[in-house]
Backbone as a printed PyTorch tensor [residue, N CA C, xyz], in Angstrom:
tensor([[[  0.8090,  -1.1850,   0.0000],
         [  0.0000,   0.0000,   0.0000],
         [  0.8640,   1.2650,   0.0000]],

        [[  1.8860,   1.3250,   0.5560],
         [  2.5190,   1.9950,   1.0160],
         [  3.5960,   2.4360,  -0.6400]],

        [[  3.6700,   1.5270,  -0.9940],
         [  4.7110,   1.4720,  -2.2860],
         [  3.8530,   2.6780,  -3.4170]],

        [[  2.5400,   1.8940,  -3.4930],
         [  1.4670,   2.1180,  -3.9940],
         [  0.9010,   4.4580,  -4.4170]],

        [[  0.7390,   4.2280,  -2.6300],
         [  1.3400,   5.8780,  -2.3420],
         [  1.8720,   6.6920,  -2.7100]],

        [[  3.5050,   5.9540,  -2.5320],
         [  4.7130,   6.5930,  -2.7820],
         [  4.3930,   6.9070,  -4.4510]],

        [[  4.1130,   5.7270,  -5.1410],
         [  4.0240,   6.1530,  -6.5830],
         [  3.1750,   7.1680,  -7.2560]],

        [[  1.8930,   7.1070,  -6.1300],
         [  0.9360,   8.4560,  -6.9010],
         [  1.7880,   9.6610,  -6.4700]],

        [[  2.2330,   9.8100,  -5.2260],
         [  3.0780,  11.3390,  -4.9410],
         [  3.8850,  11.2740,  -6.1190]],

        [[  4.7850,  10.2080,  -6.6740],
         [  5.7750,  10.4540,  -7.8520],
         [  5.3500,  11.5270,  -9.0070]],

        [[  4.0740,  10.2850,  -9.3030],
         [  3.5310,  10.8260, -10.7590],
         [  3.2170,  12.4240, -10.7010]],

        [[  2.7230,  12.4890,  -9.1340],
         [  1.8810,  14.1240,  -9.5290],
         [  3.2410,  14.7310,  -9.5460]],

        [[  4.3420,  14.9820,  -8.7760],
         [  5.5130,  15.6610,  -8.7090],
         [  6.0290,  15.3770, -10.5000]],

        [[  6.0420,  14.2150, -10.9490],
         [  6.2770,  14.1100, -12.2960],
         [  6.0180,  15.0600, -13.0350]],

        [[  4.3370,  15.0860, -12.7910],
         [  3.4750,  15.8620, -13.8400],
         [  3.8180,  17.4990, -13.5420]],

        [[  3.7480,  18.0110, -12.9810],
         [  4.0840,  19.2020, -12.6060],
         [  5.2590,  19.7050, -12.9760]],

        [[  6.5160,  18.6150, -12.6450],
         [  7.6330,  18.8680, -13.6320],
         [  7.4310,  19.2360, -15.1590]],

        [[  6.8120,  17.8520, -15.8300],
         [  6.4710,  18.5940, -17.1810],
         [  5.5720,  19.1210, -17.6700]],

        [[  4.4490,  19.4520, -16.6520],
         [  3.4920,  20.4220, -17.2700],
         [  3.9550,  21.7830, -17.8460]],

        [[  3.0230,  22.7790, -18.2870],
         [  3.4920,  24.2730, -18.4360],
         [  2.9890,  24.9830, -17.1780]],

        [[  4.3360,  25.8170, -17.2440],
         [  4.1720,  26.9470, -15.9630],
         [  2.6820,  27.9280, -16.4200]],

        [[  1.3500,  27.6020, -15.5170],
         [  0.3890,  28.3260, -16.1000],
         [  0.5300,  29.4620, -15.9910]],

        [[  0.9230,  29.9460, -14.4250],
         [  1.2310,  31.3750, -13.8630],
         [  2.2570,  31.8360, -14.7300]],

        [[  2.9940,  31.5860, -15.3210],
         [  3.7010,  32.3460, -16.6060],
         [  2.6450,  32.2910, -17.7720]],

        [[  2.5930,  31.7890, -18.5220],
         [  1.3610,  31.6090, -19.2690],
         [  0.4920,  31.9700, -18.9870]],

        [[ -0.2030,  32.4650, -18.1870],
         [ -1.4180,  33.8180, -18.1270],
         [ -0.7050,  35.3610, -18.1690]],

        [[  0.9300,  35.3520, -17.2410],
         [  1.6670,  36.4860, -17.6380],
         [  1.7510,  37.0860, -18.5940]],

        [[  2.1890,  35.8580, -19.4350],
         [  2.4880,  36.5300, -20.7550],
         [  1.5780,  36.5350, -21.7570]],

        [[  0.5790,  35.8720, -21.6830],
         [ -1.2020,  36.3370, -22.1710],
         [ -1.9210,  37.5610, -21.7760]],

        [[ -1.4070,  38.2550, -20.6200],
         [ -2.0070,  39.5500, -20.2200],
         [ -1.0730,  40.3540, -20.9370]],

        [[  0.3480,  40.1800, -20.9040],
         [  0.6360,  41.1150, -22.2550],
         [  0.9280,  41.4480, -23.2200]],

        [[  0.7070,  39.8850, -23.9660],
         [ -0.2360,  39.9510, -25.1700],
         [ -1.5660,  40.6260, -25.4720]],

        [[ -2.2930,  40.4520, -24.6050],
         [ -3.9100,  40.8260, -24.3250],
         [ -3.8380,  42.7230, -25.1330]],

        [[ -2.7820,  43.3240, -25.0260],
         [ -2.9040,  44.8350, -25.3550],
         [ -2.7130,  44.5960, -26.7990]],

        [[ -1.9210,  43.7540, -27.5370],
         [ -1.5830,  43.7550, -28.6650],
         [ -2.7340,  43.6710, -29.5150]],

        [[ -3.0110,  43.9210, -31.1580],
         [ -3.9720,  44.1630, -31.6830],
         [ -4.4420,  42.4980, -31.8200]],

        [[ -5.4960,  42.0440, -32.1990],
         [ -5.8510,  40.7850, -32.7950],
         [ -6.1650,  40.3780, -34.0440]],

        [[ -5.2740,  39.6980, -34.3250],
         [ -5.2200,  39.3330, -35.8150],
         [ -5.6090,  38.5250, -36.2590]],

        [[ -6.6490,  38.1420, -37.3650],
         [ -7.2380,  36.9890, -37.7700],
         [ -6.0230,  36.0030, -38.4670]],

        [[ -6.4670,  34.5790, -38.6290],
         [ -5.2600,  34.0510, -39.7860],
         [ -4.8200,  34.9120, -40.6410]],

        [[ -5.2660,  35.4710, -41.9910],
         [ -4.7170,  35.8810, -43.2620],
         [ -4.1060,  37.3830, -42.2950]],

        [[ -4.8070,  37.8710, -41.5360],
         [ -4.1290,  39.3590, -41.3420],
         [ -2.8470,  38.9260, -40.8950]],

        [[ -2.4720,  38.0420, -40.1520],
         [ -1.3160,  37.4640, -39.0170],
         [ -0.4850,  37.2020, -40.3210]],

        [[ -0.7530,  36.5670, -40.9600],
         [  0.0430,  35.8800, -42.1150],
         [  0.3150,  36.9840, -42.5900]],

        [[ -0.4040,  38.5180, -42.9780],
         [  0.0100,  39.2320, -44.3120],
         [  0.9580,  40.4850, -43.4900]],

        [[  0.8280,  40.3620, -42.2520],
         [  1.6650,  41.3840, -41.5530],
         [  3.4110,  40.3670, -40.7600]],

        [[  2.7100,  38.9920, -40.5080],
         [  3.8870,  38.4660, -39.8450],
         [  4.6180,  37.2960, -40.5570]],

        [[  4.2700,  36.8680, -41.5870],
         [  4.8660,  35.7380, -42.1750],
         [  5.1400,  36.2850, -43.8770]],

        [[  4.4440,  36.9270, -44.6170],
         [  4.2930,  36.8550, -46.1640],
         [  5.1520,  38.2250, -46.1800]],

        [[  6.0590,  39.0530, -45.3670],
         [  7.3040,  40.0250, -45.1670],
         [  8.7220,  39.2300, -45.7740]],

        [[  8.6290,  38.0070, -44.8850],
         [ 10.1470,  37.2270, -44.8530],
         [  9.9640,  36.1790, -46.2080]],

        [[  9.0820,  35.7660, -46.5550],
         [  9.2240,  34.4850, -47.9230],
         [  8.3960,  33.3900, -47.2310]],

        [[  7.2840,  33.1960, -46.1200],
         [  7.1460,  32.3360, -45.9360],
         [  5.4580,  31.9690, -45.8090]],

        [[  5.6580,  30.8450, -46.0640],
         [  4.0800,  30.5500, -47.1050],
         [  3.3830,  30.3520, -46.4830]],

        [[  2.4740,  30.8250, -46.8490],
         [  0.8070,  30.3980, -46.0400],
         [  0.9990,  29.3640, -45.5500]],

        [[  0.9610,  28.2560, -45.9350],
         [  0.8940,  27.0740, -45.3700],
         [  1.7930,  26.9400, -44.2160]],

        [[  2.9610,  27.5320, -43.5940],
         [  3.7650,  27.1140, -42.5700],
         [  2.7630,  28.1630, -41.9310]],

        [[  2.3690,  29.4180, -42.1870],
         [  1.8220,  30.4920, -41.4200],
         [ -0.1490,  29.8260, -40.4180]],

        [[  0.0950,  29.5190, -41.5390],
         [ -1.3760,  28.5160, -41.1550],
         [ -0.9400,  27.4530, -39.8920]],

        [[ -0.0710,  26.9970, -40.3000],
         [  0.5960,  25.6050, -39.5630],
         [  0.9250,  26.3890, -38.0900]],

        [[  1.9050,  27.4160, -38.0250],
         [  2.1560,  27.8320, -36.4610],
         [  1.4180,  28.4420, -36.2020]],

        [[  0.4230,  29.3070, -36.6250],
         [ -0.7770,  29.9690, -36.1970],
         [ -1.7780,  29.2070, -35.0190]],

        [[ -2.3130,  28.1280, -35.3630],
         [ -2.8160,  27.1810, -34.7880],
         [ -2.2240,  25.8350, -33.9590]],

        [[ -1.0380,  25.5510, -34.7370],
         [ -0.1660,  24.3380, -33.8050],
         [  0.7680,  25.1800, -32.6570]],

        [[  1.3730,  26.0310, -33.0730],
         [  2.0020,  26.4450, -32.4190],
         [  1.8140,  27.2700, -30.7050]],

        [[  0.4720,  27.7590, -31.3150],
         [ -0.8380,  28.2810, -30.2220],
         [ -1.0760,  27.0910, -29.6910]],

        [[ -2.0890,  25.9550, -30.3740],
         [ -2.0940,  24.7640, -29.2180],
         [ -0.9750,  24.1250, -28.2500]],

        [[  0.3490,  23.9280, -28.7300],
         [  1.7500,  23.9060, -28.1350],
         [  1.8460,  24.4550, -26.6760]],

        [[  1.6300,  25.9830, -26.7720],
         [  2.0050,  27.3420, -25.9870],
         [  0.8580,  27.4620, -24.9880]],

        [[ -0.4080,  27.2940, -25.6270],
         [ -1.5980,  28.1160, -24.8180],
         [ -1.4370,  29.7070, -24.9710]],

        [[ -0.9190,  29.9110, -26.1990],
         [ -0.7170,  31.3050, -26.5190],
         [ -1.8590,  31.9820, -27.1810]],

        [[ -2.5070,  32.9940, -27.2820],
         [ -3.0950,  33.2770, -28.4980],
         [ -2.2840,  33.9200, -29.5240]],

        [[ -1.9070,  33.2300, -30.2510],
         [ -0.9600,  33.4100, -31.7310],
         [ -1.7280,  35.4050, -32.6340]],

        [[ -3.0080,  35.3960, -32.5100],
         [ -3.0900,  36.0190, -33.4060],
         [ -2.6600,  37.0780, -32.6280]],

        [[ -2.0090,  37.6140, -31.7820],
         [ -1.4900,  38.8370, -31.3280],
         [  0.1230,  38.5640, -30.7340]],

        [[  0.9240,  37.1950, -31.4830],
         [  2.1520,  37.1280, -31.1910],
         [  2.8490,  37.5660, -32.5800]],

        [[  3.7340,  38.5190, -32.5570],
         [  4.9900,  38.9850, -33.2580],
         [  5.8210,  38.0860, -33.9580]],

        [[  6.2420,  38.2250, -35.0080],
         [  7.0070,  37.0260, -35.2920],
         [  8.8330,  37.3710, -34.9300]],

        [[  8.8290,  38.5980, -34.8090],
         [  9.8670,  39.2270, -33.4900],
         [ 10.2820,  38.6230, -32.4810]],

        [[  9.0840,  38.4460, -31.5430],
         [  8.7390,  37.7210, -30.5050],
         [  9.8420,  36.9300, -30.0020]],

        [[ 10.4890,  36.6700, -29.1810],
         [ 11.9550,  36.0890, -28.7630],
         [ 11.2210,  34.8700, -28.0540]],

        [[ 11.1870,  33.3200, -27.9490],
         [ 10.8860,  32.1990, -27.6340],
         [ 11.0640,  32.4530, -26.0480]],

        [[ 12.2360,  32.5010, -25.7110],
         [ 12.3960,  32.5890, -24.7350],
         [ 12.3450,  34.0490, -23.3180]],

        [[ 12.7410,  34.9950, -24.2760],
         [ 12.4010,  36.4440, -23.2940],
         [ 11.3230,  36.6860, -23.2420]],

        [[ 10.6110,  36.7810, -24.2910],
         [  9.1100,  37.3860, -24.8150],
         [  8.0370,  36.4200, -24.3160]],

        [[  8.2280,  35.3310, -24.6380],
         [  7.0070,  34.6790, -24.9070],
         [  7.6060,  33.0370, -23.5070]],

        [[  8.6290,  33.1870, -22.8950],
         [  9.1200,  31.9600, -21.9120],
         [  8.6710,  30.6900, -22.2920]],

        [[  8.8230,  30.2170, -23.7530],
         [  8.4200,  29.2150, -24.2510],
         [  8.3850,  28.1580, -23.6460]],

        [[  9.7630,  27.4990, -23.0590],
         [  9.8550,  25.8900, -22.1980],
         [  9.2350,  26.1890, -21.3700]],

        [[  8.6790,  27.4400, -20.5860],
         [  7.7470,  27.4660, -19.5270],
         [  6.6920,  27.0910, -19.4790]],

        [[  5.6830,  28.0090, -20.9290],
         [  4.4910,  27.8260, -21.3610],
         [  3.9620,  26.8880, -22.0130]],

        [[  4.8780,  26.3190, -22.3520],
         [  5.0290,  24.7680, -22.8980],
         [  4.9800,  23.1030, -22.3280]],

        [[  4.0930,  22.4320, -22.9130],
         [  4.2870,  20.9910, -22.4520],
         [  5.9950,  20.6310, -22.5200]],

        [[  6.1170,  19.6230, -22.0480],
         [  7.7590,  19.4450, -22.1840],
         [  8.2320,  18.5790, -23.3390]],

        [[  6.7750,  18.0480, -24.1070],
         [  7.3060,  17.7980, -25.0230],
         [  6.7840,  17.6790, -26.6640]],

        [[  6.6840,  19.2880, -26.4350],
         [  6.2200,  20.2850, -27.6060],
         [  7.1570,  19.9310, -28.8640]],

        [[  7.9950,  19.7750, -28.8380],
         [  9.2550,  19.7250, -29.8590],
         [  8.3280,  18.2950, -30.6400]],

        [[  8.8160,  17.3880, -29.7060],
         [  8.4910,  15.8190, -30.6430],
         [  6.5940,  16.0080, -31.0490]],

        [[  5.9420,  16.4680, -30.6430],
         [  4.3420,  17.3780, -30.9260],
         [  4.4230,  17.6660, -32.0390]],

        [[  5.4660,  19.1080, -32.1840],
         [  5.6170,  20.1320, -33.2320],
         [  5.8560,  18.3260, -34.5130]],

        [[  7.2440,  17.7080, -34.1810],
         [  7.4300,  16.7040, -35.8150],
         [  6.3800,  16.1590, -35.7560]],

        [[  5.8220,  15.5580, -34.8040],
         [  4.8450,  14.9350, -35.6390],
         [  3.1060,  15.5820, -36.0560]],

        [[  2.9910,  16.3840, -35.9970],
         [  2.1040,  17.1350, -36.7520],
         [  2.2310,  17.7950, -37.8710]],

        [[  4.1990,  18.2330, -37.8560],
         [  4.6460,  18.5390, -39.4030],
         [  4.3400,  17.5440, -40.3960]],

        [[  4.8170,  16.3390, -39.5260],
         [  4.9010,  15.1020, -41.0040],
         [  3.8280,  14.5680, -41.2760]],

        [[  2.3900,  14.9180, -40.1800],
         [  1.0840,  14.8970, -40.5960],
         [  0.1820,  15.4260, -41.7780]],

        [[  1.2280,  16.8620, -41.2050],
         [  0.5520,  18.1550, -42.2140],
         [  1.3440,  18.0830, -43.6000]],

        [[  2.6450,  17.5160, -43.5150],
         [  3.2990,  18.2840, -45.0070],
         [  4.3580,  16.5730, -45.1490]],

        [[  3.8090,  15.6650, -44.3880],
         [  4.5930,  14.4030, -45.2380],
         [  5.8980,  14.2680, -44.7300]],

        [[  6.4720,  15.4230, -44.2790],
         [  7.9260,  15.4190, -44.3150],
         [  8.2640,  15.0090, -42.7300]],

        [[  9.1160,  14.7570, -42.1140],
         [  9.8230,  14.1210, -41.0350],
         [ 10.9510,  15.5910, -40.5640]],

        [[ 10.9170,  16.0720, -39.6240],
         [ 12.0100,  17.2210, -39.1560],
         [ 12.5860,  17.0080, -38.0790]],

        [[ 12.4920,  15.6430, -37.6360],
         [ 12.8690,  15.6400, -36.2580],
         [ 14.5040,  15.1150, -36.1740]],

        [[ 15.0390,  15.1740, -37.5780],
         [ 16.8570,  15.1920, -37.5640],
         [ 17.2830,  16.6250, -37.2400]],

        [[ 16.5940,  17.4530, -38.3250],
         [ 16.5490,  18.5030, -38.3810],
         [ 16.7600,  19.5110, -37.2630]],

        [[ 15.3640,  19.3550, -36.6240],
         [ 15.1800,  20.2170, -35.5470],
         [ 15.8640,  19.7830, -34.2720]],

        [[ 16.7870,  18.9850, -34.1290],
         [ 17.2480,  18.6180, -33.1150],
         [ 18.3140,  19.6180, -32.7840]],

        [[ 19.4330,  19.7540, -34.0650],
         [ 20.1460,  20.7630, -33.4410],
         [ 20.1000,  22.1820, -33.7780]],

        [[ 18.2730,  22.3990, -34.1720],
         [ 18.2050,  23.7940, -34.3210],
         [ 17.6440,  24.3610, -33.0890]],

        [[ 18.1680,  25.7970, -32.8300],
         [ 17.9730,  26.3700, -31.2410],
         [ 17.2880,  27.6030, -31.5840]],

        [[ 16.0380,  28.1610, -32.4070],
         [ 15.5400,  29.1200, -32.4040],
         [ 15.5650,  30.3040, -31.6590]],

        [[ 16.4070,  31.6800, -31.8590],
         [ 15.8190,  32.5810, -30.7250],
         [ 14.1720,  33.7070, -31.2370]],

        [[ 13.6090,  32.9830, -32.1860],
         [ 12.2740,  33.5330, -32.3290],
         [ 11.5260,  33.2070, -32.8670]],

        [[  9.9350,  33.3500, -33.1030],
         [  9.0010,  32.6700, -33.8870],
         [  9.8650,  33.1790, -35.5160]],

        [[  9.9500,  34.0570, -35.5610],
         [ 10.5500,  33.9940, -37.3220],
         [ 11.2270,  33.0390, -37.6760]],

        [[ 12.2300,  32.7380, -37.0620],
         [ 13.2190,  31.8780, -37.1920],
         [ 12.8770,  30.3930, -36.8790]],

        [[ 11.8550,  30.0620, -36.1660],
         [ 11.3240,  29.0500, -36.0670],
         [ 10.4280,  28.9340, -37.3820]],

        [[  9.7770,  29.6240, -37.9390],
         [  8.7760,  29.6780, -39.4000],
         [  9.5350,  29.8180, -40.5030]],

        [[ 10.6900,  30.4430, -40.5390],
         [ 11.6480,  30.0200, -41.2920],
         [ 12.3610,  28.6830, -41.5470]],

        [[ 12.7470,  28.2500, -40.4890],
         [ 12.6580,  26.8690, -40.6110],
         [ 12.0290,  26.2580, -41.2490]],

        [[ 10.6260,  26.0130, -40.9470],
         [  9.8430,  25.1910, -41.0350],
         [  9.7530,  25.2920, -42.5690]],

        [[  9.5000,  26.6530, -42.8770],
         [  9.4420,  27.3450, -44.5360],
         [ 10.6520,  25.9560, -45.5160]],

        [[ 11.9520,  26.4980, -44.2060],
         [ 12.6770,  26.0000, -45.2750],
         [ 12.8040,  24.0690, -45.6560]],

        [[ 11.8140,  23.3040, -44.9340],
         [ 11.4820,  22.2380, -44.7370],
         [ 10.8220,  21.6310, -45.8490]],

        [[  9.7320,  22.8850, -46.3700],
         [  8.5970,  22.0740, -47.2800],
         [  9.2850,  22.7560, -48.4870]],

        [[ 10.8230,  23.4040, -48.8240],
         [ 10.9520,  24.1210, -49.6540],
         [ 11.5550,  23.3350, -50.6100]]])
């Protein structure tokens, strides 16, 4: 019984380890919250279709990338720094990365998870760039 115990205290201490920090993740949703709100195509024609990168990846992090985060995407920057701006591994499941490949190779066939292993993004551009340069 006792063993039994010990193992549910594990799991929840587990889970908490890799959950997302919510109390950051409402932080940084309140200041987002001032930023304007952008539908898909507006998000895309102000934050993705500047640099070369196609609807289809813009579509793709708009919505995956938001489910990932618990962000609302249509008022994130593609500026936006992963880690200063937006405390990504915080707001994040812990294991968003292997998420992110396999919904790429859902969405576009392709496999990125050689790829993205030793890429270290410091921003959503550069992360959509990527991805851009994946289906290219």
């Amino acid at each position: 019984m006792w063993k039994r115990l010990k193992n549910i205290l594990l799991s929840f201490k587990t889970y908490s380890t890799l959950s997302p920090g919510f109390a950051t993740r409402q932080r940084v949703k309140r200041r987002l919250a001032y930023r304007q709100d952008l539908n898909p195509q507006q998000w895309y024609e102000l934050q993705c279709k500047p640099y070369g990168i196609s609807p289809a990846i813009a579509k793709f992090a708009y919505f995956f990338l938001a489910k990932y985060s618990g962000l609302p995407f249509s008022r994130v920057l593609s500026s936006d720094r992963l880690e200063q701006d937006l405390h990504w591994t915080e707001v994040c499941w812990f294991d968003w990365e292997i998420t992110l490949c396999d919904d790429f190779q859902h969405c576009f066939g392709i496999d990125i998870s050689n790829s993205l292993e030793d890429f270290q993004p410091l921003t959503i551009q550069e992360l959509m760039l990527f991805l851009n340069q994946q289906i290219s």
